[in-house]
Every structure is written in structure tokens, then in C-alpha cells.
C-alpha positions as CSV (number, residue, x, y, z in Angstrom):
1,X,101.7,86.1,106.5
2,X,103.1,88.4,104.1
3,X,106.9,89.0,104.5
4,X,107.9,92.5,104.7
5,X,111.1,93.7,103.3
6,X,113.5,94.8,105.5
7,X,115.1,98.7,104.4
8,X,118.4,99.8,105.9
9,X,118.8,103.7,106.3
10,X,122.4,104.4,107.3
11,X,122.3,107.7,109.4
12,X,125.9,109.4,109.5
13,X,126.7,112.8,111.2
14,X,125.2,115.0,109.3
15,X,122.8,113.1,107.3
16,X,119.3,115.2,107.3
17,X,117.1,112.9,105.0
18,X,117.4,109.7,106.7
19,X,113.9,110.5,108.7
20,X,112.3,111.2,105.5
21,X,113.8,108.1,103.7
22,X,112.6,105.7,106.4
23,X,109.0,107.3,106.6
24,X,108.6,107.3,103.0
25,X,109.7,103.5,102.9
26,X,107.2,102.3,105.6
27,X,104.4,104.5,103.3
28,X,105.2,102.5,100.2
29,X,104.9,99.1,102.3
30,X,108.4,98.4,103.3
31,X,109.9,98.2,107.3
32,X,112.7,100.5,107.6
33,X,115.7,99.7,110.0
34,X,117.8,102.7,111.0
35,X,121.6,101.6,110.4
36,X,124.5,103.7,112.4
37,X,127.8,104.9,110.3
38,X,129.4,103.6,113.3
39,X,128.5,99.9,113.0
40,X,129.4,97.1,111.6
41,X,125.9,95.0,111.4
42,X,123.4,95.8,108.5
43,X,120.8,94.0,111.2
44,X,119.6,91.0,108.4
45,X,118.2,93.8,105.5
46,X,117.4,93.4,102.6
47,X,118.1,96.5,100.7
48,X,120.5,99.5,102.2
49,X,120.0,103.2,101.3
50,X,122.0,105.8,101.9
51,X,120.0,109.3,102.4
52,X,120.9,112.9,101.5
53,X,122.1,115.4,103.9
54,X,125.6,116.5,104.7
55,X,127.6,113.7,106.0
56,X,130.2,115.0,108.4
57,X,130.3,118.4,107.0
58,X,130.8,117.8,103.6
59,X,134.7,117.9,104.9
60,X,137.4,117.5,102.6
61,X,134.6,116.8,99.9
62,X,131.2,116.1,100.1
63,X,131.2,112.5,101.1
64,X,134.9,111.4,101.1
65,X,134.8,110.9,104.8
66,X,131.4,108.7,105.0
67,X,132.5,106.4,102.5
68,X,135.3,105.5,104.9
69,X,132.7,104.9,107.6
70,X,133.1,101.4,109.1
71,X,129.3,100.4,107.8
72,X,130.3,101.2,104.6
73,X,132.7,97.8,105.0
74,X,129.7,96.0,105.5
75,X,127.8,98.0,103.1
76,X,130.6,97.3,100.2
77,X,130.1,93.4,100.9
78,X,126.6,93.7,100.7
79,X,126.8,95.1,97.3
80,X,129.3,92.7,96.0
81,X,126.7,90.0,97.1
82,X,124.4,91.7,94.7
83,X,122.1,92.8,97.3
84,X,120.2,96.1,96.3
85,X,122.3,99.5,97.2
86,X,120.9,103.1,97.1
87,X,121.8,106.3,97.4
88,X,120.1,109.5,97.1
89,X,121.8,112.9,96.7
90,X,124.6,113.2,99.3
91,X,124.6,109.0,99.1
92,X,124.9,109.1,95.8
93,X,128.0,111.1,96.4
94,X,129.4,108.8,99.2
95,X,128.7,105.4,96.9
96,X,131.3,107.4,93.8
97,X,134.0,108.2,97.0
98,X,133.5,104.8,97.6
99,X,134.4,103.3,93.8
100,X,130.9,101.6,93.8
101,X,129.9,104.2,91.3
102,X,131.5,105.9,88.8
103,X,132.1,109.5,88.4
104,X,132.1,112.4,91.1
105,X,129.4,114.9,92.3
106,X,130.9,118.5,92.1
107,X,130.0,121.9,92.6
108,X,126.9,123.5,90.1
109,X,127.8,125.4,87.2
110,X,126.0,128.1,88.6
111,X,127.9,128.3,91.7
112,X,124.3,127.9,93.4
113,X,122.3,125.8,95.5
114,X,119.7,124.5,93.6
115,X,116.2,123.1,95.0
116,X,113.2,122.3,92.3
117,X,110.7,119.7,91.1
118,X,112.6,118.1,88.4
119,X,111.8,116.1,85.6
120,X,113.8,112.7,85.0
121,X,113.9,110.4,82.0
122,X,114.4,107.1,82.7
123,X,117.2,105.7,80.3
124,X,117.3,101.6,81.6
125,X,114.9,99.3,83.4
126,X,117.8,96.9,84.5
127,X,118.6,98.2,88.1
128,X,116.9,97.8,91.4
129,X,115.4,101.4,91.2
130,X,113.7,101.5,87.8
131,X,112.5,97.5,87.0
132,X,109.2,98.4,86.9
133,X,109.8,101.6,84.5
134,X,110.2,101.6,80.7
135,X,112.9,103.5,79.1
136,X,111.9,106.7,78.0
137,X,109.2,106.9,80.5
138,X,109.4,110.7,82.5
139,X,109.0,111.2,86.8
140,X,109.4,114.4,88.1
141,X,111.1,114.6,91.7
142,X,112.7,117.0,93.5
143,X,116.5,118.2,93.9
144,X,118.0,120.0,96.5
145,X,121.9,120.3,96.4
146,X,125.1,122.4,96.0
147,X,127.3,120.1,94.6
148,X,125.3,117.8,92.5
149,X,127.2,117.9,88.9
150,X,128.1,114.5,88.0
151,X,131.2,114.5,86.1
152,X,133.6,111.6,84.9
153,X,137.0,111.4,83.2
154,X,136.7,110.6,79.7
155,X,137.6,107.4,80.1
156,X,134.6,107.0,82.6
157,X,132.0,109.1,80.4
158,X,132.4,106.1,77.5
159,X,132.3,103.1,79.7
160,X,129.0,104.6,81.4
161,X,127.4,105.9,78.0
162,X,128.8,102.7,76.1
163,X,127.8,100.4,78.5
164,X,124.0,101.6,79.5
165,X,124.9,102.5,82.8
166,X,123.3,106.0,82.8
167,X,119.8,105.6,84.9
168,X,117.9,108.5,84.6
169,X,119.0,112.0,82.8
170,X,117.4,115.6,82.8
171,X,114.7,116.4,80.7
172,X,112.1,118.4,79.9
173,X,108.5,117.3,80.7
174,X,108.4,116.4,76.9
175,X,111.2,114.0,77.0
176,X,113.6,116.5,75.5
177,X,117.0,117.3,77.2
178,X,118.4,121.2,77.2
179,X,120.4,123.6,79.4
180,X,116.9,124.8,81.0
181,X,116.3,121.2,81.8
182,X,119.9,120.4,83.5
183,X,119.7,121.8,87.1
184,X,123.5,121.8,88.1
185,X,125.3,121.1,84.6
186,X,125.8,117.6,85.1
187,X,127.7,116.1,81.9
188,X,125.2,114.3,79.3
189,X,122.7,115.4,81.5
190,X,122.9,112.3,83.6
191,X,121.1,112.3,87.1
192,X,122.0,109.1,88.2
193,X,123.9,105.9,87.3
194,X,124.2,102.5,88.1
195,X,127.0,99.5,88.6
196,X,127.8,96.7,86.1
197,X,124.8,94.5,87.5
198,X,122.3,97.1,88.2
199,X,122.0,96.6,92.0
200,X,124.3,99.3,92.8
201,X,122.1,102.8,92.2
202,X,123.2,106.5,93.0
203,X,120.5,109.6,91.9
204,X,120.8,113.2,92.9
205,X,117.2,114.0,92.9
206,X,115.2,112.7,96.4
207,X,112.5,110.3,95.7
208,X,112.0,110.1,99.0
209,X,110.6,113.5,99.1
210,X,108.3,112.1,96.2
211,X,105.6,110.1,97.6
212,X,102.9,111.8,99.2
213,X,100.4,113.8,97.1
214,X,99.4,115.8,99.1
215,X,103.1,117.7,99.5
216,X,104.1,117.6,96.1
217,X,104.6,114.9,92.7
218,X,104.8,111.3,93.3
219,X,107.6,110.3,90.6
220,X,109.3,108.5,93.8
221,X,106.7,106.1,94.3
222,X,107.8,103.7,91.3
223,X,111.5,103.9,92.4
224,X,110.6,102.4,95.9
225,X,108.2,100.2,95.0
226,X,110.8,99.1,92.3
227,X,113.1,98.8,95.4
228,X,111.2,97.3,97.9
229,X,110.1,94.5,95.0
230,X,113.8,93.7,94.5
231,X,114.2,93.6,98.3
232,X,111.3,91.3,98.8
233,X,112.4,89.0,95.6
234,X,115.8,88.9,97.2
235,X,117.3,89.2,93.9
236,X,120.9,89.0,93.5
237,X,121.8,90.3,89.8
């Protein structure tokens, strides 16, 4: 029989996507397990994401208080292990108040919520989110968020651009990278980034919200089926 990887889906107070994460996981193949910011057992996953929403308010700053959750204990250790890690808008903000990324998610230049189909070009094929992606190669998913501007300090900004850790920037549907293209300002463009050994993956777009065809694009589908292969291959980078 066919093993099935195992998905965690961490639901916190305030989380809104974790519903849409976990459907969109068991569509592409993969058996989501909800996980509780209150416990302390990832329930034998193989992969953890943590979804967008608005994690106990967005208090103090959006996801300073969930990345003190006690999962994200057990969450941290997983990572460390090598084990694929993602998180998806408001994740990808708890994952940089954690330290596991680099960087902070801050309010748009435009002082707006923004929510479009956007398009993303995929700068490294050495994470758990993009191994079956070429860089270079263009998905267009959607973004929803106030505070999505990643920014760094300079110190941050060269170990990320001089170390390959940027995962997907910006673009145009050519490729080409402009102020049209940039949703919320985000420095050097940069939609998402990734750890030192690749397992560790935060995005602001959702490509859980990317899947079905019938709703809208389908630039998610490679990113889970990228995950869900690294789940199943129980990779450790």
C-alpha cells in the first residue's frame, strides 16, 4: 500500500487559512493532521505548515505571540531535525518572530490591505517548496495581507541575497520585476525565503488558495506537490 504523507496544520487563535490549507493538502494527495498552538505533540508528521490568518490578533505584532506558542517548541525541534517547515502569509510571519527565518513582515507601503493574483518567480530549486521548479520558472498565486513587506537589516539583506536564500520574488508575468509587480514593497522584491538547508520555507502569497481550477490559477499545485514529495521522501537536508 502506498504510504501517505502525513501534513501538520497548526491552528492558533486567530488563524483563518488552516481549513483551506488542510483541504488543499488532502486534494494534492497528502493526509492532513490538524495540530493545536496549545500542544506539545506534532502527532508523528511528516511535514508542518503553518497557515495564514491572524494569530491572536496580530497583538503586539503580527505573529510575535504565536511564535511563543508551546507547539512552536516542538515545531523549532522539528526543523532543526531537518524535517520540512512551512509557512504561508501570517506563518511566514510567525517562523521570522521565531528566528527560523530571516527578516520581518511589516506594514505595505501603501498603507493598504492588498488581495490579488500574483505572479512569482522562482529564484532556487533547493528547498522543500520549489524541488520540482527551475529557477526562473513564473506561478501566479494569490496574496491577501496588510502587513506583508519583508524587510531585513542590512546585514540580513546580504547574507540572504549572497547566500541564495531568496525563494521566490515579484514579477511580472514576463519574468521582469517593477514597482507594478511588488504588491506591498517588499525589499528586492522578495516573496519568500528560506533557511540555510532549505527545509525551513516562509512565502506571503497562499498557495493553498492555488489549487483548484475551477476558483482561480493553480501556481500552488507544484509547491505542494514539491512538499508532500519531500514529506514522503522523508528527507532531512
Amino acid at each position: 500500500m502506498t504510504r501517505v504523507p502525513r501534513i501538520g496544520v497548526v491552528t492558533f487563535p486567530g488563524s483563518l487559512d488552516d481549513a483551506d490549507a488542510r483541504r488543499a493538502i488532502d486534494a494534492m494527495g497528502g493526509q492532513a493532521v490538524a495540530l493545536w498552538h496549545a500542544d506539545h505533540d506534532l502527532r508523528d508528521v511528516d511535514a508542518v505548515v503553518l497557515p495564514g490568518g491572524f494569530s491572536y490578533g496580530d497583538y503586539l505584532r503580527a505573529g510575535a505571540i504565536a511564535a511563543r506558542a508551546p507547539i512552536m517548541s516542538e515545531v523549532r525541534d522539528f526543523a532543526d531535525r531537518g524535517a520540512p517547515v512551512l509557512g504561508i502569509c501570517n506563518g511566514f510571519q510567525v517562523l521570522c518572530e521565531a528566528g527560523l527565518l530571516a527578516g520581518a513582515l511589516v506594514r505595505n507601503a501603501s498603507l493598504r490591505f492588498v488581495c490579488a493574483d500574483v505572479w512569482l518567480r522562482v529564484e532556487t530549486a533547493q528547498t522543500c517548496v520549489t524541488r520540482d521548479l527551475t529557477p526562473g520558472e513564473l506561478v501566479q498565486i494569490p496574496v491577501k495581507h496588510g502587513e506583508g513587506r519583508w524587510v531585513a537589516t542590512p546585514e540580513q539583506l546580504d547574507r540572504v541575497e549572497g547566500e541564495g536564500l531568496v525563494v521566490f520574488r515579484y514579477s511580472g508575468r514576463d519574468g521582469v520585476l517593477s514597482e507594478a509587480a511588488n504588491p506591498n514593497g517588499a525589499t528586492n522584491h522578495i516573496a519568500g525565503v528560506r533557511n540555510d538547508r532549505g527545509n525551513v520555507v516562509g512565502l506571503m502569497p497562499h498557495p493553498e488558495h492555488a489549487v483548484d481550477p475551477d476558483v482561480g490559477p493553480t501556481g500552488g499545485q507544484p509547491l505542494l506537490a514539491s512538499l508532500l514529495e519531500t514529506a514522503l521522501a522523508g528527507v532531512r537536508a
